[in-house]
C-alpha positions as CSV (number, residue, x, y, z in Angstrom):
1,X,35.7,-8.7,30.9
2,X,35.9,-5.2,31.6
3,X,38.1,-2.8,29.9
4,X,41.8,-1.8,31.5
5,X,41.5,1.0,33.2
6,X,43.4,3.9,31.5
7,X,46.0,5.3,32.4
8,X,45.5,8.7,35.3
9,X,46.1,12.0,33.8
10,X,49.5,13.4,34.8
11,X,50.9,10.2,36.2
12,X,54.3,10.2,36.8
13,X,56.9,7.2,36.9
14,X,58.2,6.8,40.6
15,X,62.1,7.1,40.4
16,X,63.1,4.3,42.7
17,X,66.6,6.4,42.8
18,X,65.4,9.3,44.1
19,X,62.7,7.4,46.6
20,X,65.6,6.0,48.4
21,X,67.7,8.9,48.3
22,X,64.7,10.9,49.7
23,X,64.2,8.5,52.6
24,X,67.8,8.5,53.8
25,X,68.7,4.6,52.1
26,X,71.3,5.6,50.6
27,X,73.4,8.9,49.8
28,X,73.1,10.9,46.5
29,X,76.7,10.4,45.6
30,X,75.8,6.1,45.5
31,X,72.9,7.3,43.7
32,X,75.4,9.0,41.0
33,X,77.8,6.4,41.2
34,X,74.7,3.3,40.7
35,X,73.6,5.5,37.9
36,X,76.8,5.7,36.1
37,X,77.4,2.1,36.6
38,X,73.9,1.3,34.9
39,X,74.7,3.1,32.0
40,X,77.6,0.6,31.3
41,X,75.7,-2.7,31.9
42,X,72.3,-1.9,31.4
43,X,71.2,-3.5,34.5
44,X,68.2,-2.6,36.4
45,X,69.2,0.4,38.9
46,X,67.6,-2.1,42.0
47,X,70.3,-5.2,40.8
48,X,73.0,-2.3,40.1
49,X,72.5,-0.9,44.1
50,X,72.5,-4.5,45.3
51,X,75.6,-5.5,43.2
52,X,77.6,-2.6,44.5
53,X,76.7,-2.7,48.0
54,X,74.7,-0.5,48.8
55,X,71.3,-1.8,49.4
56,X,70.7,-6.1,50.1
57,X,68.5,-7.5,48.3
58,X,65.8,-8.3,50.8
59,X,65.9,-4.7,52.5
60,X,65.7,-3.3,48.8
61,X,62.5,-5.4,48.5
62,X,61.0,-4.8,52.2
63,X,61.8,-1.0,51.1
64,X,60.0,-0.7,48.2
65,X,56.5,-3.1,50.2
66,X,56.5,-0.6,52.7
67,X,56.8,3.0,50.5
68,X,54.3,1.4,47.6
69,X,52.1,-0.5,50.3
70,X,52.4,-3.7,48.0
71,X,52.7,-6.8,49.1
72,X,55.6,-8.7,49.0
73,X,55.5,-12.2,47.6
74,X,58.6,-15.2,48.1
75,X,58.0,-16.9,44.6
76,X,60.2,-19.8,45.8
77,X,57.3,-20.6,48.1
78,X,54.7,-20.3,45.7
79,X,52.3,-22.6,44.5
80,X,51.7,-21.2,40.7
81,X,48.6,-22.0,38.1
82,X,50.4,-22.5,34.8
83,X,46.9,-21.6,33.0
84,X,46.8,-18.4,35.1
85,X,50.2,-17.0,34.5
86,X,49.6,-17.7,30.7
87,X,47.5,-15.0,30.3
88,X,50.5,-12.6,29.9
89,X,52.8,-14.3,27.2
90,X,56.2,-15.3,27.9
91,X,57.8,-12.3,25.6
92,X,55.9,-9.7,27.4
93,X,56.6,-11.1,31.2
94,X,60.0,-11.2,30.4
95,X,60.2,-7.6,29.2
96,X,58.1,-6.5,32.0
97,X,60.0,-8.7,34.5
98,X,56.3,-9.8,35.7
99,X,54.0,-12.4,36.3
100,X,50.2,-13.5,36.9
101,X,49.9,-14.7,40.7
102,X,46.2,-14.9,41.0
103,X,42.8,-13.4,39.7
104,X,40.1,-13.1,43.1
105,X,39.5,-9.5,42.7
106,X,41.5,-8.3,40.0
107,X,45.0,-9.8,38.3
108,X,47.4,-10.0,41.6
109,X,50.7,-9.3,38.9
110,X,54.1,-10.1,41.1
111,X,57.1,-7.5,39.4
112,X,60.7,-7.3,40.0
113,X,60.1,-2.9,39.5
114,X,56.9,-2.6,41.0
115,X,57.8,1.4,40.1
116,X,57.4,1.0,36.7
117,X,53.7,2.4,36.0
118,X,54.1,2.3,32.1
119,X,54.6,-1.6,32.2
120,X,51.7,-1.9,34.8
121,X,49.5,0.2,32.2
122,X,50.7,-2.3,29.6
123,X,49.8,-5.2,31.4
124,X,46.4,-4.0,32.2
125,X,45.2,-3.3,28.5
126,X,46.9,-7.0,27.1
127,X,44.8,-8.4,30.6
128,X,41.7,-6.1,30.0
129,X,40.8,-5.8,34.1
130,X,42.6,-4.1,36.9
131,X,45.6,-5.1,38.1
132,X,47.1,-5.1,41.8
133,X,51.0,-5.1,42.1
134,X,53.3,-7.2,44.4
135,X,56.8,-6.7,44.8
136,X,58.9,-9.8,43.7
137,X,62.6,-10.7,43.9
138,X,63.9,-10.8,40.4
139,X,66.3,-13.7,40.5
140,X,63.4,-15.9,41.9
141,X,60.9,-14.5,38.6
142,X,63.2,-15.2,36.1
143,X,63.5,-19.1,37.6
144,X,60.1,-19.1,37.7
145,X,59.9,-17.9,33.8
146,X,62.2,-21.2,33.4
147,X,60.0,-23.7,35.2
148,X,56.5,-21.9,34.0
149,X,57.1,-21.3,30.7
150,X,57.9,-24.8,29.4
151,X,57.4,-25.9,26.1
152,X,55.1,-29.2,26.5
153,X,51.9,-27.6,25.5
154,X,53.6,-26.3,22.7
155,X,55.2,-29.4,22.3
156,X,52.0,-31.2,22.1
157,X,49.9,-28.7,20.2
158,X,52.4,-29.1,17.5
159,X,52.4,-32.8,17.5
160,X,48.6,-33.0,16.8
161,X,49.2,-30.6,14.2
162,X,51.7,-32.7,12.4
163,X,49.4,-35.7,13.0
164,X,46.3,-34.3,11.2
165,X,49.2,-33.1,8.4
166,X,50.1,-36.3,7.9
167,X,46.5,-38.1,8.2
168,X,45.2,-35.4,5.6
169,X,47.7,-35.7,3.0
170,X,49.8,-38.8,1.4
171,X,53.3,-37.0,1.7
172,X,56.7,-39.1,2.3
173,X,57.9,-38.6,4.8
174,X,61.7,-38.1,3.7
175,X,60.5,-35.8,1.8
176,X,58.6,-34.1,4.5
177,X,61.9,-33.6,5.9
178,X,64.0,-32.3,3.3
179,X,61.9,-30.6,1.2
180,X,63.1,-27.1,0.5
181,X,60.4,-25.2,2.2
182,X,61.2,-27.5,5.3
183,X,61.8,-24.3,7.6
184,X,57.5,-24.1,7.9
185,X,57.4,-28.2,8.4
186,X,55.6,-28.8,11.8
187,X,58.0,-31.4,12.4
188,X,60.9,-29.0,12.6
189,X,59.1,-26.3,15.1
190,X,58.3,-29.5,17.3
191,X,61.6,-30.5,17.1
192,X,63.4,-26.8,17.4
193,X,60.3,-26.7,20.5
194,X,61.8,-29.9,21.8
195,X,65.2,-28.2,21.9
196,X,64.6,-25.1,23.3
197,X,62.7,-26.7,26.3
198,X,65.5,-29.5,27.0
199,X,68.1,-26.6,27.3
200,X,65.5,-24.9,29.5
201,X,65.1,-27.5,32.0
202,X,69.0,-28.6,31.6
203,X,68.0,-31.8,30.4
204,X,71.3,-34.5,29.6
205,X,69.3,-36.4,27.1
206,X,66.0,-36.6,25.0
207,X,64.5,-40.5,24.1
208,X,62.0,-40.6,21.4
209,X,60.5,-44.0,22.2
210,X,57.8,-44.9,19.7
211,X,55.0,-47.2,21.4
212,X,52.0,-49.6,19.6
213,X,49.4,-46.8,20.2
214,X,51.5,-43.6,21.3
215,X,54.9,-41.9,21.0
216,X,56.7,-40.9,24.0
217,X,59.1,-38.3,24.8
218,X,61.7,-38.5,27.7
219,X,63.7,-36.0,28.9
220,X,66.5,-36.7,31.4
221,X,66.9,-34.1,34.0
222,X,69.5,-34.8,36.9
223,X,69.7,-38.2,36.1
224,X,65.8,-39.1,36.1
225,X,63.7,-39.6,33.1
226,X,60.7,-37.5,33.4
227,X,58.1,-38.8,30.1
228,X,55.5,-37.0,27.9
229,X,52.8,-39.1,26.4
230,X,51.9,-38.2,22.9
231,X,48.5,-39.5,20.8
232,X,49.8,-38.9,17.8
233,X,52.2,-42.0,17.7
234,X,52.3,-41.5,13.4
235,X,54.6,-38.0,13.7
236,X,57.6,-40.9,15.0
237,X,58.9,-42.0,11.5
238,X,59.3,-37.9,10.9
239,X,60.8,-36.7,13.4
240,X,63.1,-40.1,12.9
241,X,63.9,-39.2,9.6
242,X,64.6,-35.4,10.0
243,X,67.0,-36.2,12.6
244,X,68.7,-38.4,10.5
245,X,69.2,-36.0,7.9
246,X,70.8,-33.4,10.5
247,X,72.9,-36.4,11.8
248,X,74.3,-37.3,8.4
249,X,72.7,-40.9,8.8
250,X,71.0,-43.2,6.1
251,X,67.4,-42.1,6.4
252,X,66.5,-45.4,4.1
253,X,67.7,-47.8,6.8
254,X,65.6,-48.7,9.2
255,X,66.9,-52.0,10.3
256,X,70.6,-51.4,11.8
257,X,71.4,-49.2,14.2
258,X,72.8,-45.5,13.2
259,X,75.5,-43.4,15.0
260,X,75.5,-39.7,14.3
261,X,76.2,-36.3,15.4
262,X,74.8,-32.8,15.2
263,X,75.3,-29.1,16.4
264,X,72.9,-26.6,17.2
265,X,72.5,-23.2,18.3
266,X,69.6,-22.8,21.0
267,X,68.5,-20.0,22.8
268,X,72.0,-18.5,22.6
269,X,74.3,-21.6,23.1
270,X,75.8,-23.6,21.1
271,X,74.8,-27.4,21.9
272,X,76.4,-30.6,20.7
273,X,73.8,-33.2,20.3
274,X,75.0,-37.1,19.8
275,X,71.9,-39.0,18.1
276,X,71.6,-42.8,18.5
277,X,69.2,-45.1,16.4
278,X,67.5,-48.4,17.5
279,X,65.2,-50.3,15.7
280,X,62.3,-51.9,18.5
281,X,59.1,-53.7,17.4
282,X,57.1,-50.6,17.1
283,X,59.7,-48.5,15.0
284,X,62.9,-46.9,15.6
285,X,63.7,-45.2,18.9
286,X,65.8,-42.4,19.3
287,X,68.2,-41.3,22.2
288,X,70.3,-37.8,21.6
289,X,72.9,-36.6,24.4
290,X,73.2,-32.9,24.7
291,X,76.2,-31.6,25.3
292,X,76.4,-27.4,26.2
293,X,79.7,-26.3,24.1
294,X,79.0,-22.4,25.7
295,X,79.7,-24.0,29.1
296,X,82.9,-25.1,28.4
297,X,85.5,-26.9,30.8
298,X,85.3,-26.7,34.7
299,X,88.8,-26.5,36.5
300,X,89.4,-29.8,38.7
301,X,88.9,-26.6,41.8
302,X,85.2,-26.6,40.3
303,X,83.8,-30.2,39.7
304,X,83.1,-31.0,43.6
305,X,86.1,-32.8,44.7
306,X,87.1,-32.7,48.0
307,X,90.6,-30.3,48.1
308,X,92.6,-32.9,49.6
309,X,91.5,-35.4,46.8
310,X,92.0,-32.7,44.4
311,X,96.0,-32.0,45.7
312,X,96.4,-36.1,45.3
313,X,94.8,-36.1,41.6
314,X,96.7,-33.2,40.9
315,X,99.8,-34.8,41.7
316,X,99.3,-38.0,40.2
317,X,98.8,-35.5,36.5
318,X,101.5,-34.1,36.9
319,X,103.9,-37.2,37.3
320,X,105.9,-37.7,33.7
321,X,104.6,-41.2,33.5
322,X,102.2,-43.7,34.1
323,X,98.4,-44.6,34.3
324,X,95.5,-42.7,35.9
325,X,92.0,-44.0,35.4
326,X,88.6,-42.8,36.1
327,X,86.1,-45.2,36.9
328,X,82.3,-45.2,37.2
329,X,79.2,-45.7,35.2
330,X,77.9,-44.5,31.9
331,X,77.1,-40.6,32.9
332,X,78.6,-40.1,35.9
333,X,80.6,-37.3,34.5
334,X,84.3,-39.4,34.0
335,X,84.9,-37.7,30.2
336,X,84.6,-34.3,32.2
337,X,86.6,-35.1,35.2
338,X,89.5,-35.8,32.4
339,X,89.3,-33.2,30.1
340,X,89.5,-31.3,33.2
341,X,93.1,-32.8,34.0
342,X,93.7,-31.9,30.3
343,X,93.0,-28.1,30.5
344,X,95.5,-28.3,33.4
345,X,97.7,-29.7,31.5
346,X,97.6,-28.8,28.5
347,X,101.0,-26.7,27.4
348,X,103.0,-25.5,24.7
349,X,105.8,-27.6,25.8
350,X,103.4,-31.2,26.1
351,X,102.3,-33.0,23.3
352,X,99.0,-34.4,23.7
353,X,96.9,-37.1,21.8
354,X,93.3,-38.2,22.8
355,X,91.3,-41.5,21.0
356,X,88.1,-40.7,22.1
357,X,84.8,-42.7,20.7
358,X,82.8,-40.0,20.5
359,X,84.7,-36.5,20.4
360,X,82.8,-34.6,22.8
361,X,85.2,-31.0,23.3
362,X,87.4,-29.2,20.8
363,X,90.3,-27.8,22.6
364,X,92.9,-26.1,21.4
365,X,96.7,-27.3,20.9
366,X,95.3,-31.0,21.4
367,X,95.4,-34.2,19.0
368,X,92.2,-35.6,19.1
369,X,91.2,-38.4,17.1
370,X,87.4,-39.8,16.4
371,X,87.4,-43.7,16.1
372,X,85.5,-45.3,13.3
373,X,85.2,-48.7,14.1
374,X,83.0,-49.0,10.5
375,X,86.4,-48.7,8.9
376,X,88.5,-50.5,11.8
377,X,89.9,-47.5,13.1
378,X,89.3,-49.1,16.5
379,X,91.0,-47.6,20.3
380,X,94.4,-50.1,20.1
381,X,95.0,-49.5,16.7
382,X,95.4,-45.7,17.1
383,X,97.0,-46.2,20.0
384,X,100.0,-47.9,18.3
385,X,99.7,-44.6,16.0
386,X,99.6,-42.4,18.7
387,X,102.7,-44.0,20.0
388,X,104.7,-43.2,16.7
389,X,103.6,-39.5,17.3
390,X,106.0,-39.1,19.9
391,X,103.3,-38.1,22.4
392,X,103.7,-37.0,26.2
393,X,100.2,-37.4,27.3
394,X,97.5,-39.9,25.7
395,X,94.0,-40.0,26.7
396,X,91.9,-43.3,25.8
397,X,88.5,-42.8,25.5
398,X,87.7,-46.0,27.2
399,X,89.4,-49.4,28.2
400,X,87.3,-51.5,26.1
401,X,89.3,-55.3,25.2
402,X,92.1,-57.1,26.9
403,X,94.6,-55.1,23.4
404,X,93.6,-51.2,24.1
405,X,94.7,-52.2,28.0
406,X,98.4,-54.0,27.5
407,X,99.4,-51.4,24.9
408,X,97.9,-48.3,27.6
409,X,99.8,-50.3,30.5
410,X,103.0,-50.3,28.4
411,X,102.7,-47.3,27.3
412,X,102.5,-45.6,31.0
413,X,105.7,-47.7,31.7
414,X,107.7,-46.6,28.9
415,X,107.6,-42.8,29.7
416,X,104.1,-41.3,28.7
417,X,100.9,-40.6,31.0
418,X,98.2,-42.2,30.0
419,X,94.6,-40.7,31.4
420,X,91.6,-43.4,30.6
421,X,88.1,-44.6,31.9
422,X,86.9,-48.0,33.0
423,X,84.0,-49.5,34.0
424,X,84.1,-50.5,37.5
425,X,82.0,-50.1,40.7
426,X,84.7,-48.5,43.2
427,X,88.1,-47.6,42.9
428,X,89.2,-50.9,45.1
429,X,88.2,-53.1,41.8
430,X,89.9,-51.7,39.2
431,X,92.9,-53.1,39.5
432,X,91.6,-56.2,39.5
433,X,89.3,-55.4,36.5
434,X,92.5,-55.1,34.7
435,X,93.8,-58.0,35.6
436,X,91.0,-60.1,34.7
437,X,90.8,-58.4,31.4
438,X,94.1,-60.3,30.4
439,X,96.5,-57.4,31.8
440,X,99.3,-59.1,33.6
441,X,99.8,-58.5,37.5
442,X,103.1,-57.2,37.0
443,X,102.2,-55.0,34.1
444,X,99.2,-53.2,36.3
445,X,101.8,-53.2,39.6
446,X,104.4,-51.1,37.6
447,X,101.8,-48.5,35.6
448,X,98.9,-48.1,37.6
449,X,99.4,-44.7,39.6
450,X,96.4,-43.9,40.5
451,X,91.9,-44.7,40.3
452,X,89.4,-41.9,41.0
453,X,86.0,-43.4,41.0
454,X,83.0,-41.0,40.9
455,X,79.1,-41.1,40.7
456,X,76.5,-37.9,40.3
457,X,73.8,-37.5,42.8
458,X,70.9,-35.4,42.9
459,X,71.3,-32.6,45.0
460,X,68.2,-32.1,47.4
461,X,66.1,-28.5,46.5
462,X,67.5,-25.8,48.8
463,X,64.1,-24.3,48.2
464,X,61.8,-26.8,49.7
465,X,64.5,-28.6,51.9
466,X,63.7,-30.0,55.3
467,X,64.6,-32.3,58.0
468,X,64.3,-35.7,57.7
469,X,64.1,-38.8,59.9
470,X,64.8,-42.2,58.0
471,X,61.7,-44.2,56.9
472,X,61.5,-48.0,57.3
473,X,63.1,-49.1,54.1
474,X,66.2,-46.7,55.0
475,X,66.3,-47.8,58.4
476,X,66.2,-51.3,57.2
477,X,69.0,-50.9,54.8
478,X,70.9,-49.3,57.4
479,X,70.4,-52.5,60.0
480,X,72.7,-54.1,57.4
481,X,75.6,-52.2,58.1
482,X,75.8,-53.7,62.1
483,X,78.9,-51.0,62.4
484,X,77.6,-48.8,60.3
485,X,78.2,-44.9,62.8
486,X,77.4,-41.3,62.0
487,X,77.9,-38.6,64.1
488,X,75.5,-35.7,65.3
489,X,76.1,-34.3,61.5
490,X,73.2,-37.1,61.1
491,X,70.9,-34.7,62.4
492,X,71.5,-32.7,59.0
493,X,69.2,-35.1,57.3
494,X,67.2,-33.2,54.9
495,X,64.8,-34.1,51.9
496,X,62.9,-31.6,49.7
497,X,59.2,-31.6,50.0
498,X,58.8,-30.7,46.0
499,X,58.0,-27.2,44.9
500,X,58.1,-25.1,41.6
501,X,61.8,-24.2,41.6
502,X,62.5,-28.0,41.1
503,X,59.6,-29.2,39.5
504,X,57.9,-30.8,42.4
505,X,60.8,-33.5,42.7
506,X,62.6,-32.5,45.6
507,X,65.9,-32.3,43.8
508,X,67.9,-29.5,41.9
509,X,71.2,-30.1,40.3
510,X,73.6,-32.7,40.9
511,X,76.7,-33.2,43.0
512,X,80.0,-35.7,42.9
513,X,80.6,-38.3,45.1
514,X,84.3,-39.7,44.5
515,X,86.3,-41.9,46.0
516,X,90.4,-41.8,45.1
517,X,93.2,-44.7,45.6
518,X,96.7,-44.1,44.7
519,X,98.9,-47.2,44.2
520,X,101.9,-47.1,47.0
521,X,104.4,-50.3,47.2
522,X,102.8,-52.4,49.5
523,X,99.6,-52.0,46.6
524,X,101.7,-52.7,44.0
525,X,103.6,-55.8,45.7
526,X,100.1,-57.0,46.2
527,X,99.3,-57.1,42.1
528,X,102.4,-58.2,41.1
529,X,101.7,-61.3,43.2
530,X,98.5,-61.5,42.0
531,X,97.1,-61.2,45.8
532,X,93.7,-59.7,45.7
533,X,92.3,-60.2,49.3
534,X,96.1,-58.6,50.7
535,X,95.3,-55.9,48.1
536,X,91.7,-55.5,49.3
537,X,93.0,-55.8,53.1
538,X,95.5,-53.0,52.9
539,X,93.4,-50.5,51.0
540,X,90.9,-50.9,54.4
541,X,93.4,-50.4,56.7
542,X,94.9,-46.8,55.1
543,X,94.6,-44.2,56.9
544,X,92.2,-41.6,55.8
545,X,91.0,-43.8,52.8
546,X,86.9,-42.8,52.3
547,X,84.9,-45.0,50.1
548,X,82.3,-43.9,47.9
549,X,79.3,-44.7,49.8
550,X,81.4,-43.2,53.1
551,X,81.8,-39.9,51.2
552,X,78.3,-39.9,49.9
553,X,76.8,-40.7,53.7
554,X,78.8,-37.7,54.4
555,X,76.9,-35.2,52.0
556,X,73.8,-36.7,53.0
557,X,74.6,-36.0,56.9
558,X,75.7,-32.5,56.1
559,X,72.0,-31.8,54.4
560,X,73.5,-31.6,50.8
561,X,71.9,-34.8,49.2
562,X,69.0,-36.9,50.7
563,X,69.6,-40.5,52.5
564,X,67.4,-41.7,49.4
565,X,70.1,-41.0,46.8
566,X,72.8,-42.4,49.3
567,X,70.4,-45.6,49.4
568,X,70.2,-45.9,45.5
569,X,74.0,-45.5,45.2
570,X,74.4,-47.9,47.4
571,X,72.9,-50.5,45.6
572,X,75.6,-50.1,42.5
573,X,79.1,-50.0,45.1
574,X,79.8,-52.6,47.5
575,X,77.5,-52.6,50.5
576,X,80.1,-53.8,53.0
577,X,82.5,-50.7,52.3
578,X,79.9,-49.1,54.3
579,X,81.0,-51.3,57.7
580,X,84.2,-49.3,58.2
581,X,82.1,-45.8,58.8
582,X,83.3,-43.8,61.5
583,X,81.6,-40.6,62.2
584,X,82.4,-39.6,65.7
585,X,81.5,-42.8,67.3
586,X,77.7,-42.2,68.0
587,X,75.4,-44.9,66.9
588,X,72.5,-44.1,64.0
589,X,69.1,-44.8,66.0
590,X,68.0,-48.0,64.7
């Protein structure tokens, strides 16, 4: 390679300030102002303009394309080499805010200050050739640091060095994990690598699944399992063990399942990571739920809900007795949606108590007790404790057996608001889920206020989004819905294409789908007589009531979630609640 040109004698920094000052973008006094703002935050003096006003970000960047004569590049649009943008290590493109685009004819480097000369200097000695600079927006580089800069090679690399550790040498592999110099153990960088690049990616959960001739390594990332395929399937037992030890679990037993829990502090947040054991034919799998503590506790405002089902939930809360349950299944986001209600409602003048199985917030002024069923500290029989406590508000984890439910129902109908979760596939069922769990008709008629059922779907990549028509399976599971109607919003079908903001999925985040039923009389009269299809019949014919797969149609017709997720949802709610849709009376083409 040939040696980085040095740097021209008498070169001078170009002060983006006085460049735009100069060609009449903005005024001298916003220059002052920007300038004195800067020196409070520390932000870059382009962000600092842009935040106060006086500049937007695109004319900022067309600005400083046309006065440099550098290209400017959208880096949500591009196509990177993950090998090419390597060549300038993660720590130095994040200080430099800049990144490797392509090599034909000299390193194309895209920077979010294409201004600063020193860093361009920088970047051609570490690169040894001449560099060309494009103009890039920063918000778009530093996602791209997020999606680039992943930590599977590392991941890997580490993994094969632990396997040829533990080939070469006869160590136990306990020990390997508590030994006193363990901070310089390859298994703890891989695992403290694993870490860092599942809060990276936002991932919900990590499975270390151990296999008869490799090890895999799942991460879940809005609600899909995307895998890893390790060789060196003998590391499993050691990273098994030291997570174990950072659980507080038996590292000797490897034939019952383990429970445990852990916090961590990575890349500046504080994560709470549940750990789960399994023993399979190959070895003992792993599953651990992150949980981001430095997010804390959206506002019900915040979590999606519609704001008329957010006035109805709000109301139900606030009523000085009875039962509101959240239904859906494992992950949708029900623990959230209640501690939610709790922040709202949690006062000096309310005593609250919460049985949760596992604790998953701390929050302040609140009663919150861990069961242990290992000792028979199970949901009902801290319930009957809680009771004693003279409590206003109770929250039960989950309603698990025919017990925890009669004592929650009675306990709504003797003065205290219970908040709980069930598994059911719609709000519609759930009273009859309690019924058939040995609750009796008249018990759920009295205490059952109100359900909000909810699922998570995938949100479709604003990036890459665009229109869609449905395929044939779509259209055929449409044809099953003979009234199935949606309006000229159906035209907002969209589905993302894949690119390197989401991964290449499509998707980016995910978004609620709810559905909410509040119990009036003619409900209630229903369950006291034990009357499901009346119950069923008058919950269709209400006014204004949505169901979850209506709502979810809607967010696909408005462009926010693709008909793909709306079909996969629909295969866990009831197909026919889809029958009653009525979107402006014009007919899907089918």
């Amino acid at each position: 390679m040939t040696e980085a040109p040095a740097a021209a004698p008498g070169r001078k920094r170009i002060r983006l300030g006085d460049l735009l000052v100069d060609n009449g973008v903005i005024t001298q006094q916003q220059l002052e102002t920007a300038l004195t703002e800067q020196k409070k935050t520390g932000v870059r003096l382009g962000r600092t303009l842009v935040d106060l006003g006086y500049i937007d970000d695109q004319g900022l960047l067309d600005f400083l394309s046309r006065q440099l004569q550098v290209p400017y590049v959208d880096l949500r649009q591009y196509q990177f080499r993950p090998e090419l943008v390597r060549r300038l290590p993660e720590t130095l493109s994040r200080r430099f805010r800049a990144i490797v685009l392509d090599d034909r004819g000299g390193f194309l480097i895209g920077m979010a200050d294409p201004t600063d000369i020193f860093a361009q200097d920088e970047i051609a000695r570490i690169l040894q050739q001449g560099i060309k600079v494009a103009v890039v927006r920063e918000a778009d580089l530093l996602a791209a640091f997020d999606n680039v800069f992943r930590r599977t090679d590392e991941i890997s690399s580490i993994a094969e060095e632990l396997g040829e550790e533990l080939a070469e040498t006869d160590f136990d592999l306990a020990r390997l994990a508590a030994g006193t110099d363990v901070a310089d153990a390859p298994v703890v960088r891989l695992l403290q690598t694993l870490f860092e690049d599942a809060v990276q990616v936002g991932a919900s959960d990590i499975h270390i699944e151990p296999d008869e001739a490799v090890l895999r390594i799942r991460q879940r990332i809005d609600g899909v399992l995307q895998e890893q395929v390790m060789k060196e399937r003998r590391i499993a037992s050691a990273l098994v063990s030291r997570l174990k030890l950072m659980g507080g679990l038996n590292i000797s037993e490897r034939r019952l399942p383990q429970d445990g829990r852990f916090n961590i502090r990575v890349r500046d947040r504080s994560v709470d990571v549940r750990l789960s054991t399994m023993p399979t034919i190959h070895g003992e799998s792993v599953v651990m739920r992150l949980l981001d503590q430095s997010q804390g506790i959206l506002g019900l405002d915040h979590v999606g809900m519609p704001a008329d089902m957010v006035r109805r939930l709000r109301r139900a809360i606030r009523k000085p007795h009875g039962m509101v349950l959240v239904t859906g299944p494992t992950g949708s986001g029900k623990t959230s949606t209640l501690y939610s209600a709790l922040a709202e409602l949690n006062e000096p003048g309310k005593k609250i108590i919460t049985i949760e199985d596992p604790v998953e917030y701390r929050l302040p002024r609140i009663n919150q007790v861990q069961v242990n069923f290992k000792i028979n500290l199970s949901f009902a029989g801290v319930l009957r404790t809680a009771l004693r406590q003279d409590p206003d508000i109770i929250l039960i984890g989950e309603m698990r057996d025919q017990e925890t439910a009669e004592i929650g129902l009675r306990a709504a109908m003797t003065g205290h608001l219970v908040l709980s979760t069930l598994h059911t596939n719609d709000a519609v069922s759930t009273a009859n889920r309690l019924i058939d769990m040995g609750a009796p008709g008249y018990l759920v008629a009295t205490s059952l206020e109100a359900v909000l059922a909810q699922r998570l779907v995938r949100r479709v990549c604003p990036n890459c989004a665009e229109p869609h028509t449905p395929d044939a399976h779509e259209l055929a599971w449409l044809r099953t819905m003979p009234e199935l109607q949606v309006g000229t919003a159906a035209n907002g079908f969209r589905h993302g294409s894949g690119c390197m903001q989401c991964n290449n999925t499509g998707y980016k985040g995910r978004v609620g789908v709810f559905e909410f039923l509040d119990i009036d009389e003619p409900l209630a009269d229903a369950l006291r007589r034990g009357d499901v299809s009346s119950f069923h019949r008058l919950v269709r014919e209400r006014p204004g009531f949505r169901t979850l797969a209506q709502n979810a149609l809607d967010l696909a017709a408005r462009g926010i979630t693709s008909l793909e997720e709306v079909v996969r949802m629909g295969g866990e709610v009831e197909l026919e609640a889809l029958a009653s849709l009525d979107y402006a009376g014009q007919q899907i083409p089918v």
